[in-house]
Every structure is written in C-alpha cells, then in structure tokens.
N, C-alpha and C positions, 0 to 999 in steps of 0.2 A: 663322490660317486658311489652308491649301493654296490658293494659286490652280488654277482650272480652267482645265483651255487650250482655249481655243476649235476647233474646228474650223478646217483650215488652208483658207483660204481661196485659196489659192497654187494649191491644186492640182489638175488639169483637170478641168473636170465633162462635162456629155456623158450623164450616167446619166439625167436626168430622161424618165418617162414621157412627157409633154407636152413637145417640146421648147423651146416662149417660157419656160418657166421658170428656162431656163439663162439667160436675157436677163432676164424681168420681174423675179424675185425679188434679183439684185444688184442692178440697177437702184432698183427700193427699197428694198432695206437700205441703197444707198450714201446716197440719197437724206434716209432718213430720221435717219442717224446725220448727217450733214451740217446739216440742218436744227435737229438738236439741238444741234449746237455755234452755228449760228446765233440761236438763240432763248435760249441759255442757258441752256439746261434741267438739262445733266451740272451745270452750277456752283451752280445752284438749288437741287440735291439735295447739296450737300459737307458743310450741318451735319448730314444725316439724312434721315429719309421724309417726304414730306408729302403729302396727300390731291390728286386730281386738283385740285380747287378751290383751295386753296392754291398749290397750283403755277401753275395759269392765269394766279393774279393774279398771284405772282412773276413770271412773263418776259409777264406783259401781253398775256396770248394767249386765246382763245377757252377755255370749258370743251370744248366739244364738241372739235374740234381738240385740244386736248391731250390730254381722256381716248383718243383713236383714235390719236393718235402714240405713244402709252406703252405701251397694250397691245402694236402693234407690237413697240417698242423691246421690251419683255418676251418676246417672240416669239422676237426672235431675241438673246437671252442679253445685251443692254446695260442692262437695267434688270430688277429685281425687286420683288414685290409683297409688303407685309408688313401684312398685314391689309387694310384701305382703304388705304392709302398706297405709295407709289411711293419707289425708292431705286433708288441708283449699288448696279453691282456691283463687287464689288472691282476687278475687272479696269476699269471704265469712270473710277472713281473714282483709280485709277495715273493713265491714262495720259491723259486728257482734264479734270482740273478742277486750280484750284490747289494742293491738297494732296494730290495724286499725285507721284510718280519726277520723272514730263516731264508739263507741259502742251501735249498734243498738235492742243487747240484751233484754234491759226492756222493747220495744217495742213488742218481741216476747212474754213476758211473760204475758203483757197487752192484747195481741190477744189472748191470752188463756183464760183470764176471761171474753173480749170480746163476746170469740165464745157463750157461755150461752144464752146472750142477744142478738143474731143475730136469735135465734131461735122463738123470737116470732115477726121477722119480719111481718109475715102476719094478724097479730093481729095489729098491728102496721097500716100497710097499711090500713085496712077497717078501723079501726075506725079515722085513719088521724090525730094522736098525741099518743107519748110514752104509754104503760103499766104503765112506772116508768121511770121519767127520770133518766140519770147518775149521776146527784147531789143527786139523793133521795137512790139509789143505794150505794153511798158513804156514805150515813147517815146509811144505814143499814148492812153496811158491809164497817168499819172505812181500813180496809187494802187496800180500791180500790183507797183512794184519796192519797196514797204516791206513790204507783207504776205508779196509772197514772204521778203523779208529774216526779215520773224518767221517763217514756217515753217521757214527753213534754222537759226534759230536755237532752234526747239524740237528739231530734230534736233543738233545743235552740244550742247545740255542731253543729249541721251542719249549720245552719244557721246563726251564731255568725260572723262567715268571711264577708258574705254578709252585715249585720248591719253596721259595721264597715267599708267596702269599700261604704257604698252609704249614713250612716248617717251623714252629717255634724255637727260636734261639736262646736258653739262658748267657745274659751276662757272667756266669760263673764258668763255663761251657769255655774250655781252652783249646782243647786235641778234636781233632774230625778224621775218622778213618774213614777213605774211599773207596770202596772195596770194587773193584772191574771197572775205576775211575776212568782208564784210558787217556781218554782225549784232555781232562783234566779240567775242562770247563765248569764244573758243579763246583770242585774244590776255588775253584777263581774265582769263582761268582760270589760264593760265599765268605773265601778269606774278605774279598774286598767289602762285604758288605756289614759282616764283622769284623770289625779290625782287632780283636781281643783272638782271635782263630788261628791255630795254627793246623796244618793238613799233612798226611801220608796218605800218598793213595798207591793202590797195590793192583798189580796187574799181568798181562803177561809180557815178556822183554820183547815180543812183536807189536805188540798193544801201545807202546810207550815210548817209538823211536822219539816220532815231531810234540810229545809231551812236555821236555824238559824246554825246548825252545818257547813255547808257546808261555808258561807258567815266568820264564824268563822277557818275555814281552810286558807281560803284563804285570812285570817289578816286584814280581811275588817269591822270587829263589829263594831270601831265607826264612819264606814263614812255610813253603812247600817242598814235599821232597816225595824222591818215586823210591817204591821198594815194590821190583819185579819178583815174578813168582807166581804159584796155583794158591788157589785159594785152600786147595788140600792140603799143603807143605807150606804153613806159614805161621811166624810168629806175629802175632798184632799187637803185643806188649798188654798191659793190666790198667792204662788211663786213660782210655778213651772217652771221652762225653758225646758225640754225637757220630753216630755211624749212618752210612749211605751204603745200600743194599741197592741198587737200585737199576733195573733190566738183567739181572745177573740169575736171578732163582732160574729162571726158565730153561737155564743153560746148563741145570743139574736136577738128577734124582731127587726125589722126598727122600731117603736117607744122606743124601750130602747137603742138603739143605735142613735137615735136623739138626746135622753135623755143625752146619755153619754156625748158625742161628744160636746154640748151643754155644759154641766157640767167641762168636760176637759176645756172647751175656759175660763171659765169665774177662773177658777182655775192658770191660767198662764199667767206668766210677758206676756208686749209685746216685740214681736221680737221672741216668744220661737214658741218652735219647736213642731210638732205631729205626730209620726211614728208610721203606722197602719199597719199590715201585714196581706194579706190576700189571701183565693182562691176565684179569682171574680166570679159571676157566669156570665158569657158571653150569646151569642145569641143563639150558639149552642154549647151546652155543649158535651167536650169528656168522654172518659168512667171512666176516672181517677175522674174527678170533677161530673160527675153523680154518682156514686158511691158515694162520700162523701156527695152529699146532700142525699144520701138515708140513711147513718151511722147517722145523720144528726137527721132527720126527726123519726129515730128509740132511737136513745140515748138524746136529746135531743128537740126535739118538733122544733127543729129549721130551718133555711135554710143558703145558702149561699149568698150575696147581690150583685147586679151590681158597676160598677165603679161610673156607671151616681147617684146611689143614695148615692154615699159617696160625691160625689161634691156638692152634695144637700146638705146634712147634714153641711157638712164643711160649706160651703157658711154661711148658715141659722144661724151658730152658731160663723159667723165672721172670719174664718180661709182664706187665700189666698194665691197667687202662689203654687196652688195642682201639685206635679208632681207627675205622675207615673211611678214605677221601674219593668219590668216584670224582675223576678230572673230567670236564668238559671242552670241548667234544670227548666224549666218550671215547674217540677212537686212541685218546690219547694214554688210555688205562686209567689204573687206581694207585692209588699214596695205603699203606698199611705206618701208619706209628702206634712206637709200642714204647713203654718205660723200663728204666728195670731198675 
C-alpha cells in the first residue's frame, strides 16, 4: 500500500482566514497527537481496529474522552475509521507504535515536558539566553535526562541505517569513541556490525542511567563501557580510530567546539576517522532549521553552525579530505567526515 504524505507541516502558514487558527489548530494537533502517545492509544491500536468502547477500556480512559480524541485524531489524518472501529494509519503505525520503522513514542512524551519550557519563550527572546538551560533543568528534575536519552535514541533508530551506508569502517579500526553517545544505540549498532570494534562512549551521569542495561541486552558489556562526564573535563586517551560527534556540536559554542574537534584530533591514531552529524545552518534558513535554532537558543543558549566553519575547525585542528553527506529526507541533516 503507497504511503500518503501528509501535508508539510514545516511550511509557513499565515493563509488562514481567521488568523488564531494559525495558533489554535497546531496547538491541538500537537496537543492531541501527544496525548495519544501519552495514553497509549497508537500501541492500543498495533493488533488492528477496535471500537471506541474497547479502546477506552484498553488505555483506561473515559468513553466519552476517547470517542472526541479519535475523531479529532481522524480529522487530521493519524487515525482512520473502519466501520465502528478506529485504526493506526499506516503512516502513524511506522512511526509511533512497536511495529513500525522507529518508535517515535518517547519523542512525544519528551514534547510534553518540552511544552513547559516553550512557555517562557519570550523571556528567552529579550534577554537573548535560556532562563535555565536543559542541562540545569536535568539537574533539577533527574527524570528529564533518561527520557530525553530515549528520545535521542528513537532518533539514533532512524538514523543508524544512514551511519552504516555512508560510514566507512577500516578493518584496522579497533577503538570507537562516542562522544554524547547516551542511549548507546550507535556504539551497538556498530560494535555488532564490526565485530573487530571495541566502544567508550562518554556522556553526562544523567545521560547514561538505562545505557548500561541496554548495552548489556544486547551481549555487548565487554566490548562497551560508559565513562560519564562533560565533554569539557574529559580525558579520551591517544587511540581512538573512529569517533562519533554526532547531534552534539549544536549543544555548544564555536569555541567549545574548536575545543573539541581540536581535542578529538590529537586523541586519534593516524589514518582514523571523525563522523560529525549535524543541522547545518545555511544562507537561508527553512522553517524546519529556523525553528530549531529558536528550540535552540530557548533550551540551550546555543545555535546551529555553518559547514564553512567546521572546515575551519577541521582544518585548524589537522583533519583532511572533509566530505559532506546531505541525508535524505533532508530533514534528517548532514554527515560531516573528516580524516586525520
């Protein structure tokens, strides 16, 4: 069956007659697709359709409430109706329950503690740096840095195929340093797929509760090991062959990522490898990557960096033959490898 592609949501509205509806109606779509990952509703529906009634008592929620969340949901193209009964559409059924692509679930759960901290966007704006960054945020509320961890590792699941079609692995290639590895996913992906690989990945002690289990799931404790820590304050030893940089630049200044990038070079054999991944900020930025530098700038204090100044950095800190990989979809960013 052809997937349908949804309406790009990315891209600027402003047409509505009524102008709140440029506000109220994402407001609850986000609202309500969120809430479905909250209540369990997409995973409720993975064996098939079931009647509003059935469903209520699956996620333990009201009839009424649930018949008026679904219609919605049906509204706007996440659920469809097949007879009495209520079903994932394909597209919901990918990418939000267990047997889809990616379970993009903890993602929604994440936008729900998110939405909080979007609220003092305009506090933000004038004074031009966070209230409280998302690291400090984590310090004071210890639950925010495993669920982010499971979001970055439902994205780590989409993007894991990509890593693997465009990173070249030497068989000579022993050590892999994972720099803001987290969730741990990449370094597993890869130990398994080289079996010659051994991995440290380095992160912060919030970053790294459900890592050690996970890594231990998948029969890999003694080829992996975790060493908590900033990537400010860290030794990464002198033999690494392949390093993963990867979603991590955005989350620091051009001078702590001079810093790093610098620090990675002098940390790894020659001949080894540095695979960066990132969303570049371009000349003119779309509404997908304007947006993130605003999440950015709110959660953060940070921005997103050009290509021109990772060549710089690269360079500067002895790395060569830089290629760039734009990943498709696009929205997925870019692959930066560099040699050194």
């Amino acid at each position: 069956m052809p997937r349908i592609r949804k309406p790009d949501v990315c891209q600027p509205t402003g047409s509505a007659e009524l102008a709140m509806l440029d506000v109220y109606m994402p407001m609850m779509k986000s609202s309500a697709i969120i809430s479905a990952g909250r209540l369990g509703l997409f995973e409720a529906l993975v064996d098939g359709p079931l009647t509003p009634q059935a469903l209520a008592e699956k996620i333990h929620s009201s009839l009424r409430g649930t018949s008026t969340l679904v219609d919605f949901l049906v509204a706007i193209g996440y659920l469809e109706k097949h007879g009495d009964a209520f079903a994932n559409t394909a597209s919901t059924r990918r990418w939000f329950t267990s047997a889809g692509q990616v379970d993009y679930t903890p993602g929604l759960l994440w936008t729900h503690e998110a939405w909080a901290m979007m609220g003092s966007l305009a506090e933000t704006v004038r004074k031009g740096e966070p209230e409280q960054t998302l690291w400090e945020a984590m310090i004071e509320k210890p639950h925010l840095g495993p669920l982010f961890s499971s979001y970055m590792g439902a994205f780590a699941a989409d993007l894991g195929p990509d890593l693997l079609r465009h990173v070249p692995v030497s068989t000579a290639y022993r050590r892999l340093l994972d720099l803001g590895g987290s969730h741990g996913l990449h370094s597993i992906r890869f130990c398994q797929h080289y079996p010659q690989l051994d991995a440290v990945i380095v992160d912060m002690p919030s970053a790294l509760t459900d890592t050690g289990p996970e890594i231990a799931r998948a029969g890999l404790a003694d080829r992996i090991s975790l060493s908590p820590g900033t990537l400010q304050e860290h030794d990464w030893g002198a033999d690494n062959d392949l390093v993963f940089y990867l979603s991590v630049a955005h989350n620091h200044s051009a001078d702590e990522n001079r810093l790093a990038i610098r620090q990675i070079g002098e940390s790894m054999r020659p001949g080894g490898l540095l695979v960066i991944h990132e969303y570049l900020a371009e000349t003119s930025l779309d509404a997908l990557n304007a947006a993130f530098r605003l999440t950015l700038l709110l959660e953060t204090g940070t921005q997103t960096h050009r290509h021109a100044d990772y060549c710089d950095w690269l360079a500067t800190a002895g790395f060569s033959a830089v290629e760039r990989i734009d990943l498709e979809p696009r929205e997925k960013g870019s692959l930066i490898l560099a040699r050194r």
